[in-house]
N, C-alpha and C positions, 0 to 999 in steps of 0.2 A: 635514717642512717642505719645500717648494718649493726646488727650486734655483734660483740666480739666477747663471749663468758669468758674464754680463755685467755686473753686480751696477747694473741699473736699475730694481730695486725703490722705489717711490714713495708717496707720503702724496696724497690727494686730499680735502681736508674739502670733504663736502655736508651737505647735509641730512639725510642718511641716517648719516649721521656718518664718521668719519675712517677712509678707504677702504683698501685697499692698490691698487697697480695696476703692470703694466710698462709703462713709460714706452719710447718709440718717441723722445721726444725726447732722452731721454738715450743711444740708439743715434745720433742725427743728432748730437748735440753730441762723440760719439766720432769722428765722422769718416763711416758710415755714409750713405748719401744716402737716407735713409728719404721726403725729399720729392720724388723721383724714379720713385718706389714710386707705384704704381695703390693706390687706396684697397685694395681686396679684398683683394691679396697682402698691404699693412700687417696687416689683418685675419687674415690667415693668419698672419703672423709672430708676432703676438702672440699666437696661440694657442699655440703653438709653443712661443715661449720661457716663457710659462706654465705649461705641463703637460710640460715638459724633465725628465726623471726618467733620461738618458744610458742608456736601455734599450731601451723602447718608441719616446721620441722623442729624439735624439743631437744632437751638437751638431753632426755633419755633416749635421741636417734643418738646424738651425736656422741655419748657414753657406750652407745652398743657396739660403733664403728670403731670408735678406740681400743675396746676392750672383744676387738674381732679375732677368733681361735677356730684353728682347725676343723675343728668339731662341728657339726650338724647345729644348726640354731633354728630357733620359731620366730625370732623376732626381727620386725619388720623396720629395713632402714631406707629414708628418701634420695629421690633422685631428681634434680631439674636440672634439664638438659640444657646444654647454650644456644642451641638450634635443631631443626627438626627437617630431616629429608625424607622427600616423598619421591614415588614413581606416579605414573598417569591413573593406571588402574584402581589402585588404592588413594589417590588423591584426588581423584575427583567423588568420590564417595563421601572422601573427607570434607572437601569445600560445600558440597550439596548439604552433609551435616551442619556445615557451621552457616551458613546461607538456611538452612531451615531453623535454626534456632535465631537468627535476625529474625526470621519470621515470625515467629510465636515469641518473640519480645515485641514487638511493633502488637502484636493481637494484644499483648497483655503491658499496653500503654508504655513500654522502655524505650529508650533511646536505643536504637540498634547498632551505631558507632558505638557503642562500647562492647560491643562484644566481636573483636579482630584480634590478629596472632602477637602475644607479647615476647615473643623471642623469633628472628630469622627462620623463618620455611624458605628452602630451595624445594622447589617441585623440577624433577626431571621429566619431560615425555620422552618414554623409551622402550613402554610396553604394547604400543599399539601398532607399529610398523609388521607387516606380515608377508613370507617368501611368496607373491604371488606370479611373479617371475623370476626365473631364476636363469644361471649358465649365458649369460648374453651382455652385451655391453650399455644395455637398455634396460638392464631390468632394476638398478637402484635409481632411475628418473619414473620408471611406472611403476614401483611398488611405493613411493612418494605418494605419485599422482592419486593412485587409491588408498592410501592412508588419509590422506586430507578431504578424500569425496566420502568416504565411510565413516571420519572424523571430527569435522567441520563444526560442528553443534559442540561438541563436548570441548575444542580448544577455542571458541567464542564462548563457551562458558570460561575456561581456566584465563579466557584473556580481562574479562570480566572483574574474578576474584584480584587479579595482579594491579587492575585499576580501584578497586573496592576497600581491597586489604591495605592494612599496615603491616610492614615486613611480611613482603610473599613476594615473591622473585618463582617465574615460571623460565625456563631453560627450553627454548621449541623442538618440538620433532627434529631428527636428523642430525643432532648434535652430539650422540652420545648415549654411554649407558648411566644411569645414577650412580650405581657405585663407582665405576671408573672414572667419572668427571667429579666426585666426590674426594678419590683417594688424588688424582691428579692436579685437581683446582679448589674446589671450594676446601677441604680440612688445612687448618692453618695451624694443628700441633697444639697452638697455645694462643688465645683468645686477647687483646687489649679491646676492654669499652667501657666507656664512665669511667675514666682512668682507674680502673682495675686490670689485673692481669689474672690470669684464671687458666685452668687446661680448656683445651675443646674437649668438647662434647657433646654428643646427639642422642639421639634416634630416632629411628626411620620406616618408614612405613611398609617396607620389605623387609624379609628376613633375613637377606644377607648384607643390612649395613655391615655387621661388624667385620668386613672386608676393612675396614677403616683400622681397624685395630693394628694393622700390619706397621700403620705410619704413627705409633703410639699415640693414635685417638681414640678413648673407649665411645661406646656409642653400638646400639643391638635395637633387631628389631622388635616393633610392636605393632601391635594392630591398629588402625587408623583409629579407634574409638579410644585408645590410650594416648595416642599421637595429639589427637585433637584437645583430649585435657591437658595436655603438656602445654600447646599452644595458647592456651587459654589461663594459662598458669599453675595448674596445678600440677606437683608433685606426683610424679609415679613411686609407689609405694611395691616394694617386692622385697621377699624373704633374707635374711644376710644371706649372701652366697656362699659355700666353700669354695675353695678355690683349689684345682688342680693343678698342679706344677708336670708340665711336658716339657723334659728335657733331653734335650738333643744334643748329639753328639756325632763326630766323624763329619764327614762330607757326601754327597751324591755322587756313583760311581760313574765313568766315565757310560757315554750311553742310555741316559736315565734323565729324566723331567722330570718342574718342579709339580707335574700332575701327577705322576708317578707315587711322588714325596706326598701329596696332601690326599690321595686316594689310599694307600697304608694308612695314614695318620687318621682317614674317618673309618678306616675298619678298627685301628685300635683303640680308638676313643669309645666308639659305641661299644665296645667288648667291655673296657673297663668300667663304663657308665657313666656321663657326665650332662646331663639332662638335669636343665636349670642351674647348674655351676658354671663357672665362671673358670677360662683354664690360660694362665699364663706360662709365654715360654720361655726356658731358658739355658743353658749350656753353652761350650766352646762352639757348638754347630751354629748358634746363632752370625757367627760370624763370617759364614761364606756364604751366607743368605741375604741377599740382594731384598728390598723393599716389597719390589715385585712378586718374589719369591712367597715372603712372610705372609704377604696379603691373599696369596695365591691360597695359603693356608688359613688364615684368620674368613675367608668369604665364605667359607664351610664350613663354619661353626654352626650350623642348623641342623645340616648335614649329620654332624657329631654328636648335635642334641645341646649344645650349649648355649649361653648367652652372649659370650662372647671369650675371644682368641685372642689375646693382648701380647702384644710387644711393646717392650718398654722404648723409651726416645735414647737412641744412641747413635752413635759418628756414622753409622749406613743410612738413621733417617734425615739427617742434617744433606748427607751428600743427595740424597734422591729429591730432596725441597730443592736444591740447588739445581737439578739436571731438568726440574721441570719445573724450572722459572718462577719459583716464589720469589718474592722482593730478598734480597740482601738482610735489609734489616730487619723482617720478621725471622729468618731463619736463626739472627744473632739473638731474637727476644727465644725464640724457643731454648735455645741452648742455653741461656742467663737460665729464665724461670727454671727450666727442668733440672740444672744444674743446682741452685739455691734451693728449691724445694724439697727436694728426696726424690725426682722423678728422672734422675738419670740412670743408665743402666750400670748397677755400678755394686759390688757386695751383694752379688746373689745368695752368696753362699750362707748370709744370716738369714735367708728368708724362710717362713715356717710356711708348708702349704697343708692342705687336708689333706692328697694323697698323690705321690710320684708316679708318672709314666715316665719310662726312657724308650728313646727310638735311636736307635745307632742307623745315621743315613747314609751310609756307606752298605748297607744290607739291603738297599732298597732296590726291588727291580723293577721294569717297564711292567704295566698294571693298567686296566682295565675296571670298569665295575658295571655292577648290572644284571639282569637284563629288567628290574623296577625298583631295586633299591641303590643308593650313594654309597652304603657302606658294604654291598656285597662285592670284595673285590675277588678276581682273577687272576693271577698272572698271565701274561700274555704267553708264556711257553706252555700253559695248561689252559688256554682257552677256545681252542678245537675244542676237545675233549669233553670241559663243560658243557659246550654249546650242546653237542650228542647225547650230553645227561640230561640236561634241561627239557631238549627237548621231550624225550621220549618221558620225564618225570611229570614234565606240566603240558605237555598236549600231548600225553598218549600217540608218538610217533617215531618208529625206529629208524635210529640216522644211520646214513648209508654213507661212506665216503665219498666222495667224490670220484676219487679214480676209480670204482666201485662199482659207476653207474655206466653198464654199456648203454650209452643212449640212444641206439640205433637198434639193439632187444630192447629194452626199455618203451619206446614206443611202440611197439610192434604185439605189447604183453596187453592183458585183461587192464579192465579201467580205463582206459580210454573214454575219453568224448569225443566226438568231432571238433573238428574247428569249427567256429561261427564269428558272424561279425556281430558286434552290438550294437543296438541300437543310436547309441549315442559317443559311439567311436569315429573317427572318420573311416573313409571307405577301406583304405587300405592297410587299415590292421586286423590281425588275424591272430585267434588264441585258441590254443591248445592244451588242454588238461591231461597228464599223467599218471597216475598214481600208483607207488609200489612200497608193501609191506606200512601202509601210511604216511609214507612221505613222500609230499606235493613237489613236482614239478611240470609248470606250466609253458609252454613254448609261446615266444608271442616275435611275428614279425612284423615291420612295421617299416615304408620307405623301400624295401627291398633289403632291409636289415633283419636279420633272425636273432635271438637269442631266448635264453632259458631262466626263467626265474626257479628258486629251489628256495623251500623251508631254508634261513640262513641268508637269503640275497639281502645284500643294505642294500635301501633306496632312500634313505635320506642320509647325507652325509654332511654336517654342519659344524663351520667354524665358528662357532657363539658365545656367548658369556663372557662375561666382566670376567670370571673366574681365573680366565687362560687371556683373553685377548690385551688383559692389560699388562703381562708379560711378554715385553720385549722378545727375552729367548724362545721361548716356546713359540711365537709367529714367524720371527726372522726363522725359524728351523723349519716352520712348515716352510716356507714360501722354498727354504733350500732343496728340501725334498722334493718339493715340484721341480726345483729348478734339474735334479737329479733326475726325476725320473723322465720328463722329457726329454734330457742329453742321451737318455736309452731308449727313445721312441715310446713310452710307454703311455698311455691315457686312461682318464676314467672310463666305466663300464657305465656300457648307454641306460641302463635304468636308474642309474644312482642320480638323486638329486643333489645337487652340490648349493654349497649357500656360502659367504665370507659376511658376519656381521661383526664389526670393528665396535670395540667399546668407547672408543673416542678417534677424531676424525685425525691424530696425532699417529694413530696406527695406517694410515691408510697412507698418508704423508710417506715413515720412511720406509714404508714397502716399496711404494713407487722410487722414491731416491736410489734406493737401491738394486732399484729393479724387480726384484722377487713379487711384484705385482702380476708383471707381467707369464711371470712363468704360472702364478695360481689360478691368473687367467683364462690361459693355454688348456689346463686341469678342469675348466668351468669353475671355478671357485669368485667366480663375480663378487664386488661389492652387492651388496643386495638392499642395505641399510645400516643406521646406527641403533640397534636396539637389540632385545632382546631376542627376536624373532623365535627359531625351536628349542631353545632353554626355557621359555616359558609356555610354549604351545603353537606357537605362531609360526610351524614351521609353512603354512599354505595346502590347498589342494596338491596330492601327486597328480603327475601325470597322467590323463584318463585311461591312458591303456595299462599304465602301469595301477593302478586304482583299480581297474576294471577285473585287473588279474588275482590281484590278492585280495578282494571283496569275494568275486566269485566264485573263488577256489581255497580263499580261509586258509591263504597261506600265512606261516608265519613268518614275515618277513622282519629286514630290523633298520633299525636305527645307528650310526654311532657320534658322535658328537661331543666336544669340548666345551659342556655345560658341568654343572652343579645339581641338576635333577631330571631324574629318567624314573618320574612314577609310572603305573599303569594309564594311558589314555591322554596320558600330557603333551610326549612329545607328537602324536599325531593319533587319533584314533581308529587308523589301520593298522598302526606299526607295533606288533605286541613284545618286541623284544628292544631296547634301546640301553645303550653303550657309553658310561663315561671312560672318556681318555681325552691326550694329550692333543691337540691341531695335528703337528706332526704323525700322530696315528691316524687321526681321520683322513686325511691324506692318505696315506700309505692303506688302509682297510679302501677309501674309495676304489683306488687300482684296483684293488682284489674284487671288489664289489660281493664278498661274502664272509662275514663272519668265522665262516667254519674252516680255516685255513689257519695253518702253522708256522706263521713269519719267519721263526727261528730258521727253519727247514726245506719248508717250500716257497718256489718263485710266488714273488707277486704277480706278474703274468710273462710274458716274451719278447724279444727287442726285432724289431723287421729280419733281423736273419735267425731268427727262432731259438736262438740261446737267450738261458731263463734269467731271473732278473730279482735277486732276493731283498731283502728290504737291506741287510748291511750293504747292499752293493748302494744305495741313496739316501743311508742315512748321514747325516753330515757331524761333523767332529762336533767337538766343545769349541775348539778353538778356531773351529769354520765359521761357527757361531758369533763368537766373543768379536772377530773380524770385524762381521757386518757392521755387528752392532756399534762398533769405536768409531766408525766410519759414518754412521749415520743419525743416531740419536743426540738431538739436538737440543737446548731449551728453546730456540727458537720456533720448531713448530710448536713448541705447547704456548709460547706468546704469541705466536698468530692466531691459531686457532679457538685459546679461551680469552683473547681480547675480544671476538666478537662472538662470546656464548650465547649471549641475552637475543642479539640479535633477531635470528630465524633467517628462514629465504623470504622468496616473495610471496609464497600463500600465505606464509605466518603473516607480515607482514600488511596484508591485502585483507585478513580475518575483523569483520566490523563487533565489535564488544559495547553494550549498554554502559551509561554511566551510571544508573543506580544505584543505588547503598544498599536497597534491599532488591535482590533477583526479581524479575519479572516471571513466575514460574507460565509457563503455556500447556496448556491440556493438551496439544497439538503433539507435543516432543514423546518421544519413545526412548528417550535420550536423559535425560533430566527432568525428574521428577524429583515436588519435595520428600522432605524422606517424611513418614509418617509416626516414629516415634516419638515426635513431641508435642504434637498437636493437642491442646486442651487440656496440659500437664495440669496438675493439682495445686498449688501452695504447698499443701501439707503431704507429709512421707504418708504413702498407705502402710501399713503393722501387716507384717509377712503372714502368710499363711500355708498350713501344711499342706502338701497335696495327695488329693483323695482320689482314689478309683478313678487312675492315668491308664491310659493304653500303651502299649510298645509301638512306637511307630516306627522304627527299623530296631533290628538287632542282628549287630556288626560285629566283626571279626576283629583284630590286631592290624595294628599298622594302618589305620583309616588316617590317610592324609588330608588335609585341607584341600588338594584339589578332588578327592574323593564327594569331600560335603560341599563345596560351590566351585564348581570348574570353572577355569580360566577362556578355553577356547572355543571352538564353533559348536556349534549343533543344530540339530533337523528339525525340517519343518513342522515334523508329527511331534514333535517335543512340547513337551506346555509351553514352553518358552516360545518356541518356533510359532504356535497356532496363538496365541497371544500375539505376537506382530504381524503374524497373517490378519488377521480379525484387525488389525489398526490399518492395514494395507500398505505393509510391507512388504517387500519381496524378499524371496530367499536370498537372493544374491544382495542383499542390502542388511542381512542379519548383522555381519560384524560377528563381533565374539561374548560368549557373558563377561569377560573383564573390559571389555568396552562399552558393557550398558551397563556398569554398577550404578550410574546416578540414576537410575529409575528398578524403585524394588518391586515391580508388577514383574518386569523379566527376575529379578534376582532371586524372588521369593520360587519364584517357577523353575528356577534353576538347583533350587538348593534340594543337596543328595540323589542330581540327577547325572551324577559322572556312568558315563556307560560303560564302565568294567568295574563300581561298587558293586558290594554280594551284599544285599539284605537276607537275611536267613529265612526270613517271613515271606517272602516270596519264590518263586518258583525260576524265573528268568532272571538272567544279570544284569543290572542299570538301575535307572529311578525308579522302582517298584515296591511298592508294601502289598500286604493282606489287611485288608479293614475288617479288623475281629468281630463286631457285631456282625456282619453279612456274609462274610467269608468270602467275601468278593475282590479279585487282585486287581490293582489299579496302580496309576501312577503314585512316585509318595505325596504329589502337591494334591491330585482329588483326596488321596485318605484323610488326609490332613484338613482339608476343607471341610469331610463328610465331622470329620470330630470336631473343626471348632464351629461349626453349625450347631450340633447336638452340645456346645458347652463340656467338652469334655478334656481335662488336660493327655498330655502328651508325654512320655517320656522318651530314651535312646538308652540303649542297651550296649556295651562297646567291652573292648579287650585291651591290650595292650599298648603304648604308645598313639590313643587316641590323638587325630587334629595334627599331627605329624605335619614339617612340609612349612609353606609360605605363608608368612603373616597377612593373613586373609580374615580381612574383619566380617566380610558377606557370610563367612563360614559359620561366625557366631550370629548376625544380623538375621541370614533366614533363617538358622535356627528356632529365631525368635521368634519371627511375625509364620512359622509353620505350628504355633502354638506349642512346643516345645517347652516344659519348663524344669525339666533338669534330664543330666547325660549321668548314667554309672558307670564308669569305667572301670579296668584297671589300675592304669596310668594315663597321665596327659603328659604333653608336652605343653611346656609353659606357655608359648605365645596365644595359645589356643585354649587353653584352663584360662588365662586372665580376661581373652576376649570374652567367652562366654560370662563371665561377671560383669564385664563390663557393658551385656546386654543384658545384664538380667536373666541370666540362665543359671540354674544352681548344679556346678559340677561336683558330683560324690563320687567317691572313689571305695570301691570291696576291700574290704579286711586284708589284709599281705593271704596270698595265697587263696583267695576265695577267687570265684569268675560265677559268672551267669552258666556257666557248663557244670562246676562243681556244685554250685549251688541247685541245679537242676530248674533251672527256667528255660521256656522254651521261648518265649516272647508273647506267651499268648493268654498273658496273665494279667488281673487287675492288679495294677502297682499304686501302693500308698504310702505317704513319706510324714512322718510322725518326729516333732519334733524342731519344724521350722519357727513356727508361731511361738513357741518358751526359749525366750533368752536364746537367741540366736548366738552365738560366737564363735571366734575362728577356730578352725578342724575342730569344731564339735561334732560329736557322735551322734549321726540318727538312725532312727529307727523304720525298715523297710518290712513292708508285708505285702507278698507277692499272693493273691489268692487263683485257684485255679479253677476251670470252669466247674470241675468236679465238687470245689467247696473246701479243698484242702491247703492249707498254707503253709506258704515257707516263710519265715522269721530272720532278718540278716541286720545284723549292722554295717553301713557304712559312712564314711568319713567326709565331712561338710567343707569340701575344697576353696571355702573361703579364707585366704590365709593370714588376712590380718583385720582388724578394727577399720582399717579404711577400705576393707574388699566389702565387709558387712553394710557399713551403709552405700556402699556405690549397689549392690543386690539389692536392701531393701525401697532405693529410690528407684530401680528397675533398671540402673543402669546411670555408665561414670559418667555422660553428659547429661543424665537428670540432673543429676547430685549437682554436678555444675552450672543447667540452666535456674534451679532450685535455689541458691547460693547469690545465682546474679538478680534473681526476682526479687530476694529479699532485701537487696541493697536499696539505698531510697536513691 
C-alpha cells in the first residue's frame, strides 16, 4: 500500500468510478500554501507524495517540494513518470540497451523476464522516413518503399521488443510524428489505473516531448539512458527547478503566425536565460490561444534551453480533447481531478515565480530565424539585409543585389569557367561558374531549361515538424497561399526542392476535404511521408545537378523550412544557411526561390502578363483562415485515423519478428548489435579514481550541439563509419543514416564528433579531426582516440559555452564514452546532455564563472590531471585541475564536479545509471 505521512488520501467519484487521489487541497487546508506553488511544481509534488515509499522517494523530497521558493536551490527532488515516449532513433538504442541487460542477467544466472518496462512505453517510428523523392504523386509510395528496404532489420527488431516486453506498444512507420500523435492521441490530461487517479506524465526520449505541455501534460525530454531507468523503475532525480513565469498579454496582430509568436518567444527566453528551469505560462493572452497554438510554443522549449513550457488544464484544453475525440468521459475525469486538486487554471495572480518575462503579442511580427541557430531571429522586413551581412561576415563574400547583377556583363567578365558536363550528370546538363567581387553565381540548364543559382538560392524548401504541422492554422494558410499564388499563375522555381511531411495523417485528411491539397500539389509540395524527414536531417540527396552545382562551386545556398532546428550540417550537408519560419513562408520564400528578397516590397515573381505579384497580393486573412478551418476539422478523422494506429500497412504487417525473451543477437547485422557496456559487470562498485596525465582529444568552441558530437544523418564512404560497412560489404547506397544504425555502436562510436562543420581547434581542417599529441600527427578523432586507448591513456574534452546543446541524444554521451573520454570542462551544459554524460559515466566539470580554456590560457596540448575524484566524491564538489605544458609549466584551476545530487554520485561511480540499475537487480535473490 502507498504511504500517505500526510495522510491526504482522497475519494474523487467520476465516471470512471470512485477514484483514489492526493489531494493538494488538503495540504492547503494544513496550512501549506500550495496556491502559491506554480502549477508544474504542484505537479511534481504530487507525484512525490504519491510514489513516497521513505527510500527511493523520502520525506525530505517531499518537504523540499512543499517548502519550494523562488530562489535558486541545490536540492535534489524525484520524478516517476506515468509513461515514457520514444521516437525510432533513440529507441531502438534504448531496446538494444534493455535486450543487452537480459543478456548479461541470463550470463549471470537471472531470470531475464524480470527485467521489462514497469510503466507504458509508446515508441513512435517517425525518424527514419527520408525525401528520397520528392514533387510527384509517387514519391510518398517510394519513399515508404525505401524506408522499409533500408529499415527492415531494425523494425523486426522493434517488432520483436513489442512481442517480448511488457507494456511497450510500437506505433509503425507512416503514421505519424511522436509528438503530434502524442499531443493528439496517446496524452490523456489525467491518468485512471489501479483505481487511482493521478496527472499524466512522461518523458520522452526526444527533446521536444514537452510539446505536450501545451495540453497541460508536464512531461521533457531525456536521454534514452535516463528513459530506460525510468522504465525500469527508477526515479529521475534532478535539481528543484526555478520556475519562470512567461506572461502574455494582447493578442497576435492581424497577419502574423503562431511561428511568428514562438520564434520572439525563443529569442526572448534565451536573452533572459532559462536553461534547466522550468517556465510556465500565464496572462489574459492565454486565452486567444488555441491548444495548437500553446504546443506550437511549449515543443520549443530546448530551443529556449528549458525543461519544460507548461500550460496549465483550462476550458481551451477541455474544448481541443473534445475536437480530437477523446472519450466524453475522460475529458469530464480530467475537469473533476484538475478542478478538485489545484490544477485548474485559476488565481494566477497568488502565484510566486523565480522571475517574470512579459511578451505583449500584439507586437509580434512575421519572423524568421537562422541561418544555425532557433533563437537568432530576423524579422522578415530586415531579412534581405541580414542575409548581405551574413554573408559577407561568415564567408567572406560581398552581396550584390539582385537588380545589380547585369547578367549578360556579368558573364562576359573575368572568372569565368567554361561550361562542362559531369561526369555523373545526365547528358544534357550543362553548368556554368561566375564569379564577381566573391559572389557565386552559377548557370545550369537542364531539359532545354536555363536558370541561375546565386549565394542566397533555397533548394530545399520543407513543410516539416510537429512544431507547425500540427497547427491547423498555419497548414490550412499554407495550403491558401498555394491556392493564391496559383490563381496568379505563379509556381515554384525549378531548383527548389519541395517536401509536405504531415505530423499525423489527420492533417493530410482535411487538406484534401478542403481541397488545399490540391493546390500544394500544383506548388510540388507532395506528401512525401509522416515523419520527421528535414527537421531532423532526412531532408534526402538534392538534385545531382543542383548538388553538382553548389558542391562544385561552394555555393552558399539555403534552406527554409517550418522545423524547430536549423543547426550547422543538420538540415542537409550542402546547405550552409537554413531558415525557421512559418509553412505559410515556406511557400511564399519557395516562389521567390531565394532568400535574399524583401517580401514587404518586392514581387515574389510575375503572373503570365508580367505584372508583379507581392506576397500581400496571396496571403490570406484570419478569417479566410478561421473559414476553412469550421468547415473542415472534424473529430472524426482523428477517430478514423488513431482507431487503427497500432495497426501499420502491409510491410509492417508482413515484418516476421522472433519470439525469444532473450534477443538472438547475429554477428552478421550492421544493424544491431549488443551494446557492450554491460558485459562482465562486477557485483561490487569499483572506488572512483582521479584522472592522471589525460590528453585533449578535441577542444571545442561554444554552442557544440549534440548533433555536432553524434550526427543524425548520412555520411561518406571515406568516413570511419562509412569504411567500417565497406569492410562488412556494404554498399554506400545501403549506408542509411548514423540515427538509423544506433543499435550497433562499431558505427556509432565511429560516428562520434564526426559532424562535418565541428571545429576541433586541435586540428587544422573542419569535421572529425584531432592532433594526436604525442606524434603530432592529424587524423580522424576515432584513430586518435584509438592510438590513446591502445597506449592506456585517459581522454579529456575541452568545450565553451552551452556545451551538448540541441536533441536528447544519448550516442552523444554513449561515444563519448566507449572514445575513452573520461570527463568534458566546459563552461556551461545544457541539462539533457550534463545528465546524459553521468549517466554514462562521464565526469562533467564546469570552470569557475568567468574562467574558459582561452582565459586560462590552454591551448589543448596539455597534460590534463583531475585531483580530487578518489576523496569523498560529492555533489558540485570542487576539484582540482593541473594542466602541465610541454615546456614543464603549469596552470592551476579549479573546477566544479557537475554531479548535482547523491543519486548523480553513485549512478558515476557505477559507470553509469543502467549499472546502478543492472547492479541493484543482481543483488535481488
Amino acid at each position: 500500500m502507498p504511504l500517505d505521512p500526510y495522510k491526504i488520501k482522497s475519494k474523487l467519484e467520476s465516471a470512471k468510478g470512485n477514484l483514489t487521489y492526493w489531494s493538494l487541497e488538503k495540504l492547503q487546508e494544513q496550512g501549506f500554501k500550495i496556491n502559491q506553488l506554480p502549477f508544474s511544481i504542484r505537479i511534481l509534488l504530487e507525484n512525490a507524495l504519491r510514489n513516497f515509499d521513505d527510500f527511493a522517494i523520502t520525506k525530505e523530497h517531499t518537504e523540499t517540494l512543499l517548502g519550494w521558493k523562488p530562489e535558486a536551490s541545490d536540492k535534489d527532488v524525484p520524478y516517476k513518470p506515468a509513461r515514457v515516449l520514444m521516437q525510432d532513433f533513440t529507441g531502438v538504442p534504448a531496446v538494444v540497451d534493455i535486450a543487452s541487460l537480459r543478456a548479461e542477467a541470463v550470463r549471470k544466472g537471472k531470470d531475464p523476464n524480470k527485467i521489462n518496462p514497469l510503466i507504458p512505453v509508446d515508441l513512435v517510428v517517425d525518424h527514419s522516413v527520408q525525401v528520397d523523392y520528392f514533387g510527384t504523386n509517387y514519391s510518398y509510395k517510394k519513399n515508404v518503399d525505401v524506408e522499409y528496404e533500408r529499415n527492415g532489420e531494425r523494425y523486426e527488431f522493434l517488432k520483436w521488443a513489442q512481442k517480448s516486453f511488457d507494456n511497450f506498444s510500437v506505433v509503425p512507420p507512416g503514421m505519424g510524428i511522436c509528438h503530434q500523435v502524442n499531443l493528439e492521441y496517446l496524452a490523456q490530461g489525467v491518468i485512471a489505473r489501479d483505481g487511482q487517479v493521478f496527472p499524466d506524465t512522461l518523458v520522452g526520449t526526444d527533446s521536444h516531448t514537452p510539446m505536450v505541455n501545451g495540453i497541460g501534460v508536464v512531461g521533457w525530454g531525456v536521454g534514452g539512458i535516463e528513459a530506460e531507468a525510468a522504465i525500469l523503475g527508477q526515479p529521475i532525480y534532478f535539481i528543484m527547478p526555478e520556475v519562470v513565469g512567461l506572461k502574455l498579454t494582447g493578442k497576435l496582430p492581424l497577419g502574423t503566425t503562431a511561428t511568428d509568436m514562438v520564434l520572439t518567444i525563443t529569442e526572448l527566453l534565451r536573452k533572459h536565460g532559462v536553461v534547466g528551469k522550468f517556465v510556465e505560462v500565464f496572462g489574459p493572452g492565454l486565452d486567444h490561444l488555441t491548444v495548437p497554438d500553446r504546443a506550437t510554443i511549449s515543443n520549443m522549449s530546448p530551443e529556449f534551453g528549458c525543461t519544460v513550457t507548461y500550460f496549465p488544464i483550462d476550458d481551451r484544453t477541455l474544448d481541443y480533447m473534445s475536437k480530437t475525440n477523446r472519450p466524453k468521459d475522460q475529458i469530464q475525469l480530467v475537469e473533476d481531478y484538475a478542478k478538485a486538486n489545484m490544477l485548474w487554471r485559476e488565481n494566477e495572480e497568488l502565484i510566486h515565480y523565480s522571475s517574470l518575462v512579459e511578451l505583449d503579442l500584439s507586437t509580434v511580427e512575421p519572423t524568421v530565424s537562422g541561418p544555425k541557430r532557433p533563437q537568432d531571429k530576423i524579422l522578415v522586413r530586415n531579412f534581405k539585409q541580414k542575409f548581405g551581412e551574413l554573408l559577407e561576415e561568415v564567408h567572406g563574400r560581398e552581396y550584390i543585389p539582385i537588380d545589380k547583377r547585369d547578367k549578360s556583363r556579368w558573364f562576359g567578365e573575368g572568372g569565368s569557367q567554361p561550361a562542362h558536363k559531369a561526369g555523373d550528370l545526365p547528358e544534357d546538363v550543362e553548368i556554368a561558374t561566375k564569379t564577381k567581387n566573391g559572389l557565386k553565381t552559377v548557370e545550369v540548364k537542364i531539359n532545354n531549361e536555363e536558370f541561375a543559382l546565386s549565394d542566397g538560392s533555397i533548394v530545399i524548401a520543407a513543410i516539416t515538424s510537429c512544431t507547425n504541422t500540427s497547427n491547423p492554422s498555419v497548414m490550412i494558410g499554407a495550403g491558401l497561399v498555394a491556392q493564391k499564388a496559383r490563381e496568379r499563375g505563379l509556381d515554384v522555381k525549378p531548383w527548389v526542392k519541395t517536401s509536405l511531411a504531415p505530423g499525423s495523417k489527420v492533417v493530410t485528411d482535411y487538406l484534401k476535404t478542403s481541397g488545399l491539397l490540391d493546390d500544394l500539389e500544383a506548388l510540388r509540395f507532395h506528401v512525401v511521408g509522416y515523419g520527421c524527414t528535414s527537421c531532423i536531417g532526412n531532408s534526402g540527396p538534392l538534385p545531382r545537378h543542383i548538388a553538382h552545382a553548389v558542391e562544385e562551386n561552394d555555393l552558399v545556398v539555403a534552406s527554409v523550412l517550418s522545423g524547430n532546428r536549423n543547426f550547422e550540417a543538420r538540415v542537409h550537408p550542402q546547405v550552409k544557411m537554413n531558415y525557421l519560419m512559418s509553412p505559410m513562408l515556406v511557400v511564399a520564400y519557395a516562389l521567390a526561390g531565394r532568400v535574399d528578397v524583401d517580401l514587404n516590397n518586392e514581387p515574389l515573381g510575375y503572373d503570365p502578363n508580367l505584372e508583379p505579384v507581392y506576397l500581400k497580393d496571396i496571403w490570406p486573412s484570419n478569417d479566410e483562415i478561421f473559414e476553412v478551418m469550421g468547415k473542415v476539422l472534424s473529430p472524426g478523422d482523428f477517430e478514423k485515423n488513431y482507431g487503427e494506429i497500432f495497426e501499420g500497412n502491409e510491410q509492417w504487417k508482413a515484418l516476421e519478428a522472433p519470439d525469444d525473451q532473450v534477443y538472438q543477437w547475429s554477428n552478421k547485422s550492421t544493424y544491431i548489435k549488443e551494446a557492450p557496456f554491460f558485459k562482465g559487470i562486477s557485483s561490487e562498485v569499483p572506488a572512483p579514481k582521479d584522472i592522471e596525465n589525460s590528453h585533449v582529444l578535441l577542444k571545442l568552441g561554444d554552442s557544440i550541439t549534440t548533433d555536432h558530437i553524434s550526427p543524425a544523418g548520412a555520411f561518406a564512404a571515406t568516413s570511419p563509419a562509412g569504411e567500417y560497412l565497406v569492410g562488412r560489404g556494404v554498399e554506400k547506397k545501403d549506408f542509411n543514416s548514423y540515427g538509423s544504425r544506433r543499435g550497433n555502436d562499431e558505427v556509432m562510436v565511429r560516428g562520434t564528433f564526426a559532424n562535418v562543420r565541428i571545429k576541433n581547434q586541435l586540428a587544422s581542417q573542419e569535421g572529425g579531426y584531432t592532433t594526436h599529441i604525442p606524434s603530432g600527427e592529424e587524423m580522424t578523432v576515432f584513430e586518435g582516440a584509438e592510438k590513446y586507448i591502445s597506449a592506456n591513456t585517459p581522454l579529456v574534452v575541452l568545450a565553451g559555452k552551452e556545451y551538448g546543446s540541441g536533441s536528447s541524444r544519448d550516442w552523444a554521451a554513449k561515444g563519448t564514452n566507449l572514445l575513452g573520454i573520461k570527463a568534458v570542462i566546459a563552461e556551461s551544459y545544457e541539462r539533457i546532455h550534463r545528465s546524459n554524460l553521468v549517466g554514462m559515466g562521464v565526469l562533467p566539470l564546469q570552470y569557475a564563472e568567468g574562467q574558459s580554456a582561452e582565459e586560462l590560457g590552454l591551448d589543448g596540448k596539455e597534460k590534463i590531471s583531475i585531483k580530487g575524484i578518489s576523496d569523498e566524491l560529492r555533489p558540485l564538489k570542487k576539484l582540482q585541475v593541473e594542466a602541465e605544458k610541454d615546456s614543464g609549466a603549469k596552470i592551476n584551476f579549479e573546477v566544479v564536479c557537475r554531479l548535482d545530487s547523491d543519486i548523480e554520485v553513485a549512478y558515476y561511480k557505477n559507470g553509469g545509471i543502467l549499472h546502478y540499475v543492472l547492479r541493484q537487480f543482481l543483488k535481488q535473490d
